[in-house]
C-alpha positions, 0 to 999 in steps of 0.5 A: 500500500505504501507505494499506491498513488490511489485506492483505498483500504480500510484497517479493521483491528483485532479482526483476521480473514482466511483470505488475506492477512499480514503478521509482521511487526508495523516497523519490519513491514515498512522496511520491506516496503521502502526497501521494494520501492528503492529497488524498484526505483534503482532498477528503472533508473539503472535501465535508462542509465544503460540506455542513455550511455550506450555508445555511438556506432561511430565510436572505436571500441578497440583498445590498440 
């Protein structure tokens, strides 16, 4: 949820489901969460970093 721009949700304490339910500590779910969205981040970046840098077909690439 941390990394939706809309939506909704609704937080019913005490309460569990056979469905769907969360049992990590509040803290630990949102390291995993920053941690999924930085990598995420990091690899979109790192792909248009790669496509920004690639070398012009006029450019020697030999090393003599």
């Amino acid at each position: 949820m941390i990394g939706w721009s809309t939506g909704e949700f609704c937080i019913l304490l005490g309460q569990t489901t056979d469905q769907v339910n969360v049992t990590m500590e509040t803290i630990t779910l949102l390291l995993e969460s920053a941690k999924y969205l930085n990598d995420k981040q990091y690899a979109k970046s790192r792909a248009a970093f790669k496509k920004q840098s690639s070398i012009p077909p006029w450019v020697s690439r030999s090393t003599s």
